[in-house]
N, C-alpha and C positions, 0 to 999 in steps of 0.2 A: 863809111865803113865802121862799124860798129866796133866797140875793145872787146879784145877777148876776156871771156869772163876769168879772172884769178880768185884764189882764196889766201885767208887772210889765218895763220896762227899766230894766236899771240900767247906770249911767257910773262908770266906774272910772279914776282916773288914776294914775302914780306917783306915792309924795310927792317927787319931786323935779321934776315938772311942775304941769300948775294946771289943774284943771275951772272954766274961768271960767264966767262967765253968759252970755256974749257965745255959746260956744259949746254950754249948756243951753239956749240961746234955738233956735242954728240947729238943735238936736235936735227940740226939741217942735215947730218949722214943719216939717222933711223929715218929719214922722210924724204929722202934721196935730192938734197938741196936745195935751193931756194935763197932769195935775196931777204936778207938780213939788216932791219931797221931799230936801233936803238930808240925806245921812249921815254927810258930815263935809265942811267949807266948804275947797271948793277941790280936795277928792281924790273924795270919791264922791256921789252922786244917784241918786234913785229917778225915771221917771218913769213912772203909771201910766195905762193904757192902755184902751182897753175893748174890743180887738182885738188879736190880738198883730203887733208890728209888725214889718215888712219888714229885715233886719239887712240885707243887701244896699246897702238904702237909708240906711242911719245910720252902716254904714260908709262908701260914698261921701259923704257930708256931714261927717266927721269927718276925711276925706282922710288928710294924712299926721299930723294929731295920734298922737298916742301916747297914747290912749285907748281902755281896752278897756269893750265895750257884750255884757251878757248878758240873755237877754231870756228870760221863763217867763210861768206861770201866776201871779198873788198870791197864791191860797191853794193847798195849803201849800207856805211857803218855807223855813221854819228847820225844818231836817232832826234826824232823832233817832240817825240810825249816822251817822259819819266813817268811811270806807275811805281810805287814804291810801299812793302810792307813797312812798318814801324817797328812792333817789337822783335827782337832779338833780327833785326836787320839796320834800319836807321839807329835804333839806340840798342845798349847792350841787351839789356834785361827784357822779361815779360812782366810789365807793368801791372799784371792783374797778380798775377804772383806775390810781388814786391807787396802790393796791396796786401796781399792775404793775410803779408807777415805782420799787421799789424793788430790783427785780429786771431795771432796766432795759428793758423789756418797753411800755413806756408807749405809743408811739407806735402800734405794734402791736396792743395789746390794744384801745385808745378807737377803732383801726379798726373793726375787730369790734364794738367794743359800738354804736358810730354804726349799723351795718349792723342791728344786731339789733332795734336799739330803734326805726326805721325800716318795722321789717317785712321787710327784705328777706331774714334768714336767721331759721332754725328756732329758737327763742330757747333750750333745752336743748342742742342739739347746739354753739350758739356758746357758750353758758357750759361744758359740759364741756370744748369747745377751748381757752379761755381759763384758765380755769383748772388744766390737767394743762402750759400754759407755765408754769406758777407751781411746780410740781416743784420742790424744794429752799430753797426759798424761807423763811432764819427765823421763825418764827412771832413773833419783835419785831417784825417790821415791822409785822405789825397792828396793836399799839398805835402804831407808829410814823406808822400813817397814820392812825388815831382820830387823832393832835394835829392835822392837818390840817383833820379836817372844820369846816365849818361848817353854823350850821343859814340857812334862807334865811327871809331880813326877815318878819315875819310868822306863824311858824310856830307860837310858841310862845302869840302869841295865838289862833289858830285852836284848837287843842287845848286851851286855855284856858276859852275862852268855851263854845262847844261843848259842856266839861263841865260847866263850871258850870250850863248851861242844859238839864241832863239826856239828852246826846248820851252816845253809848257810842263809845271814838275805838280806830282798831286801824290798826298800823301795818303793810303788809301787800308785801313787796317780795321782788323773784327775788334781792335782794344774801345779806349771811349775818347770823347771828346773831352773828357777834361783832360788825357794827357799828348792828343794829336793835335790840340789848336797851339798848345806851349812850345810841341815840337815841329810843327808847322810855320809858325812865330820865328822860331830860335835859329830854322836850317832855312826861312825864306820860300819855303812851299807856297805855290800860285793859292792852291785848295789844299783841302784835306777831308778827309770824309771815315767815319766810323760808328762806333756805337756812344746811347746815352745814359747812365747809370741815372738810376732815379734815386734821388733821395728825400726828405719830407722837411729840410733845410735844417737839420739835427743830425742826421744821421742816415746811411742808405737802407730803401726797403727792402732790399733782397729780388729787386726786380729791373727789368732794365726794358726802354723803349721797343716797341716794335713797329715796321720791321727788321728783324737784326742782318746787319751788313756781313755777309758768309762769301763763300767762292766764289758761288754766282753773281752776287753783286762786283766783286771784285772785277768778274770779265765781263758783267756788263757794263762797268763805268771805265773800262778800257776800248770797249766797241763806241761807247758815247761819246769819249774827250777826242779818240780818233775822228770821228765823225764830223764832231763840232770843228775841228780844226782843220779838215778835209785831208785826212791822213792816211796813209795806206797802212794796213796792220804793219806791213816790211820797216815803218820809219814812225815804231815805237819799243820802248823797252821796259820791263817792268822784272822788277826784283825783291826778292820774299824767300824765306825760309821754310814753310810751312803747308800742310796738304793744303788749307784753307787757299794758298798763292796758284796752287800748282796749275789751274785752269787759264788764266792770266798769264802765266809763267813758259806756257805752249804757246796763247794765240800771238801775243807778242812777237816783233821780229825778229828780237832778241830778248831771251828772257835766260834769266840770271839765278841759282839757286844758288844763295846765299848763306855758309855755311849753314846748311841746311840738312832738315831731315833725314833719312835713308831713303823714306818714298819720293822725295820729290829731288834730292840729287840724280838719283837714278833715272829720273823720266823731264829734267828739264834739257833746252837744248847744251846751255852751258853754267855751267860753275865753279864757284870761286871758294876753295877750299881753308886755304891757309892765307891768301893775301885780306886787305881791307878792302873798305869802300872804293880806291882808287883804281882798283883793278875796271871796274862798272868803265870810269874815264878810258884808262888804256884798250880795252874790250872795243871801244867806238875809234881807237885810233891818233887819241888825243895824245899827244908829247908832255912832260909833267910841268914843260916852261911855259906850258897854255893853260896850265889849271890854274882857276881863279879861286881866293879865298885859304882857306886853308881848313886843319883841324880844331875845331871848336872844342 
């Protein structure tokens, strides 16, 4: 006989606020009860469901807490691919940005990339634009802005555990390979895959390899690594900020809008507003005494 199917909400908070009890109480009344599994006391909670419940309704009950609520099927949760954007998801910033600012370009170029990653412009034609202002531009600054980056709270566990528990993690971004292989490198990513700035080993020409890695490539190397590993889309996950993700961000079993855009909060299955990268872990079901690694 077959389990009956249940659904799975989970409460995520920052660690720098509190999942009280006070406020797992007024969850499980706005969604008419439900068994109640702590993931780590005070930041996350399971609560399971035998209906999947109204998010509408849990965000109105949770008002202006700063608590993100993702809500699925229970079985299966713990995913076997990782898809993963880079900028302003695995590390804080957008690297091509940071770049700009050394070319004085900064306030300009995070115009554009706001616009692109929005949806509102063609995501190839805004990164060719952006980057041919980058014409003459020393090829130092790239490592100059590598000492910039940071990775964001979380990441290093997500990629961590994930591998440990037999996930295949690929880090998959429209930024370049000089700053996905160092953050690839640094978080233990299997791959990683993006774009290649050209330069003439002085300086960049204002042009960059084609052809350039955009949405589509994004969910086509989600259809592939599934494939290659004989996976069912249901038993992968992939997580991104960005209109560029938002394709990947549907076909995924679970896909994760990552303090993300308006367009693509709005149209992923779930996201994570105010927590870190660890929310991605608890989403799957993980307990925090199971995450391996830590924050880098």
């Amino acid at each position: 006989m077959s389990q009956a199917l249940t659904y799975t909400l989970t409460l995520i908070a920052p660690r720098a606020a509190a999942l009280s009890p006070g406020i797992l109480a007024a969850i499980r009344d706005a969604v008419g009860g439900g068994t109640i599994t702590i993931l780590s006391p005070g930041e996350a909670a399971d609560l399971t469901l035998p209906s999947p419940p109204n998010l509408a309704t849990v965000r109105a009950a949770l008002g202006t807490s700063p608590i993100d609520a993702i809500a699925q099927p229970t079985v299966p949760r713990r995913k076997r691919l990782l898809l993963a954007d880079m900028d302003s998801t695995i590390v804080t910033s957008e690297t091509l940005d940071e770049l700009a600012d050394f070319a004085g370009l900064k306030p300009r170029i995070a115009a554009i990339t706001a616009r692109a990653m929005n949806g509102e412009l063609d995501f190839k034609s805004a990164l060719r634009e952006r980057v041919a202002m980058l014409r003459g531009l020393p090829v130092t600054a790239l490592e100059q802005t590598w000492q910039r980056v940071q990775l964001t709270p979380g990441a290093a566990e997500l990629v961590a555990t994930m591998r440990a528990n037999g996930a295949t993690t690929a880090l998959v971004s429209g930024g370049f390979t000089f700053f996905t292989g160092r953050v690839a490198a640094l978080v233990d990513f299997h791959l990683h895959r993006s774009n290649q700035l050209l330069d003439d080993g002085i300086a960049l020409t204002g042009s960059i390899a084609e052809p350039i890695l955009d949405r589509d490539s994004k969910l086509a190397t989600l259809h592939e690594l599934a494939a290659r590993d004989g996976l069912d889309l249901a038993a992968t996950l992939a997580v991104g900020d960005g209109a560029n993700d938002l394709d990947m961000l549907r076909a995924a079993g679970l896909g994760v809008a990552f303090h993300a855009k308006p367009i693509v909060a709005a149209e992923a299955s779930a996201r994570v507003d105010h927590a870190d990268l660890r929310a991605v872990l608890f989403a799957q079901g993980y307990h925090a005494s199971q995450f391996v690694g830590g924050s880098r």
